[in-house]
N, C-alpha and C positions, 0 to 999 in steps of 0.2 A: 645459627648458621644459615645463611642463604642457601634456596632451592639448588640456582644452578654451580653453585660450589660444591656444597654436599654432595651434590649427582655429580662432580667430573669425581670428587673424593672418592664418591665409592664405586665407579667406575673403574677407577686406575685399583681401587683394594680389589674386589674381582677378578681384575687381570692377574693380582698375587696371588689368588688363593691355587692352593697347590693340585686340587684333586677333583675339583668341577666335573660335574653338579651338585654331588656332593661331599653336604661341609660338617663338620666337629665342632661342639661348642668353643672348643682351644683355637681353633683355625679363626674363627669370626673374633676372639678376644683378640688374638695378634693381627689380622689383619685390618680389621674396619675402624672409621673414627671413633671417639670413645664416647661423641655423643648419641649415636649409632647404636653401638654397644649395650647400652645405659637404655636405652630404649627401650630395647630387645628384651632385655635381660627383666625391667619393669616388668613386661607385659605376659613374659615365661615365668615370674616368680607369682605374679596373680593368678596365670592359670596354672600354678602346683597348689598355690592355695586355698584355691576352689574346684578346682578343678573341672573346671570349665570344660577343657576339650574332650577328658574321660567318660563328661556325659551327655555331650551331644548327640552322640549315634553318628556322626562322621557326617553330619550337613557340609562342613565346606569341605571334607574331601569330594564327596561325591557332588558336590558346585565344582568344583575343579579340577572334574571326571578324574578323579585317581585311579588309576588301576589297580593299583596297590590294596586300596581299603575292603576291608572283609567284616561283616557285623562277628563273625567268629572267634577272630583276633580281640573284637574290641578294641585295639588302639592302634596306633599306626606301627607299623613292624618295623619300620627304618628309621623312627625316630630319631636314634642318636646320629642318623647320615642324613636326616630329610635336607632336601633341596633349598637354597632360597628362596625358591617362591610360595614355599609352606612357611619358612622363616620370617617373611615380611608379609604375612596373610593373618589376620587378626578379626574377627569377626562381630556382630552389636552384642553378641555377650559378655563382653569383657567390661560394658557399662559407656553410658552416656557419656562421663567422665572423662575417657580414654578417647573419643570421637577424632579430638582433634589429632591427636599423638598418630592413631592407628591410619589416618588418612596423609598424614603425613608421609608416616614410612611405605604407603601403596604409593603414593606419588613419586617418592624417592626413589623405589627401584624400578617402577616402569620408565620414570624420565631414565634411569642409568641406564636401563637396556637396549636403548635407543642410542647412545653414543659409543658403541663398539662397532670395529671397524668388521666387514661381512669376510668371514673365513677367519677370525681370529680364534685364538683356545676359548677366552671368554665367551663371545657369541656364541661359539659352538657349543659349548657349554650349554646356554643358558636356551636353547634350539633344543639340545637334547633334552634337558628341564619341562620347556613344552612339551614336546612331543611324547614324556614320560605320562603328561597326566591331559593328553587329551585336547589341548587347548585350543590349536588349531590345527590337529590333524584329522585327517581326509580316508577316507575307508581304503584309496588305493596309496597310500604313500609307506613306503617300506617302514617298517620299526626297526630302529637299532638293534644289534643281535642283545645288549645287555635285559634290555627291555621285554624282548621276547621270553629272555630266560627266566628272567622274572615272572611274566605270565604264566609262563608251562609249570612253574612252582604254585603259584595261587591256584592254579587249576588240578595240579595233583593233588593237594588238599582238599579243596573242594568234591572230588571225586573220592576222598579216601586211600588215594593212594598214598599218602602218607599223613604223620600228624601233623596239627595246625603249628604245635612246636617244633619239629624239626623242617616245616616250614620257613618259621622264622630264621632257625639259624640257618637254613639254606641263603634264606635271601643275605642276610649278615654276611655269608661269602662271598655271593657274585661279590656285591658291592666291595667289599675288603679287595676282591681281587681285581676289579675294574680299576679303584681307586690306587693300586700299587701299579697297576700299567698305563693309568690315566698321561702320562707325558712321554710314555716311551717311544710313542710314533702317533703320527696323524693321521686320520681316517680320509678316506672318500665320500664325497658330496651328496645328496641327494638336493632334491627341491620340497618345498610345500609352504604354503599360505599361509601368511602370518597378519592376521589385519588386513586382506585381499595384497600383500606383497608379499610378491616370491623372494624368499632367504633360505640359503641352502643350511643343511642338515648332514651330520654325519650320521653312515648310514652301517 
């Protein structure tokens, strides 16, 4: 499949996905190409098999400043909700082999992100996506409230106020809860730097 097919393809599939930023492994089967899919799915069965990402210590969360990740947890605690931009992030562990695959699918969602329209659900989306993990926010630009609440959870843990397990299903709520209001209404704007260009943020 060509580049700029693939990127309007999965472009217009993110526009479908129901609950942005995040997605279900069901949600990515019914909605993206199937060679997309197939892809994914490749390079998720390689790392259950070796398991690759259990034993990094969390090198590309913390390359792309997660806030989420905690050496405590040991694995990422939203796994079954992670973002796209954790989903098409594949690292040189996965082998020489995959070089070409995993560079592909980095190119294929960054060219996608670039062809939504600015205040769309998907943009916004994939704005709150950054700004979830740091990528180009700015010490003064407001954090989403979902985001927040997520912090003030890693941080009661951290501090013992509660366990690292009822942690995690803490966070499995917000999100649960985010994701069943994620279309009920539209947020208000912020701004912040994305690549030194201002794209607004819901806030």
């Amino acid at each position: 499949m060509k580049m700029e097919m693939a990127t309007q393809n999965l472009w217009r599939s993110i526009e479908q996905l129901p609950h942005l930023p995040f997605v279900i492994d069901r949600e990515l089967e019914e909605g993206l190409e199937l060679q997309i899919v197939q892809a994914l799915q490749l390079l998720d069965n390689l790392n259950l098999a070796q398991g690759i990402c259990s034993q990094c210590g969390g090198k590309c969360c913390r390359d792309l400043g997660c806030d989420l990740f905690t050496p405590e947890l040991g694995s990422c605690p939203i796994a079954e909700y992670r973002p796209l931009i954790c989903r098409f992030h594949y690292c040189e562990r996965f082998g020489s082999e995959q070089d070409v695959l995993i560079q592909w699918l980095r190119d294929l969602f960054t060219s996608a992100t670039c062809h939504g329209e600015a205040g769309s659900r998907a943009t916004t989306a994939l704005e709150l996506n950054m700004l979830m993990f740091r990528a180009c926010k700015r010490s003064e630009d407001s954090c989403p409230q979902l985001v927040e609440k997520m912090g003030q959870i890693i941080a009661m843990a951290r501090s013992e106020g509660i366990s690292w397990q009822e942690a995690e299903e803490q966070l499995g709520r917000e999100i649960e809860a985010y994701r069943s209001n994620s279309q009920s209404k539209r947020r208000p704007y912020g701004v912040f730097l994305l690549g030194g260009i201002r794209v607004r943020t819901a806030t």
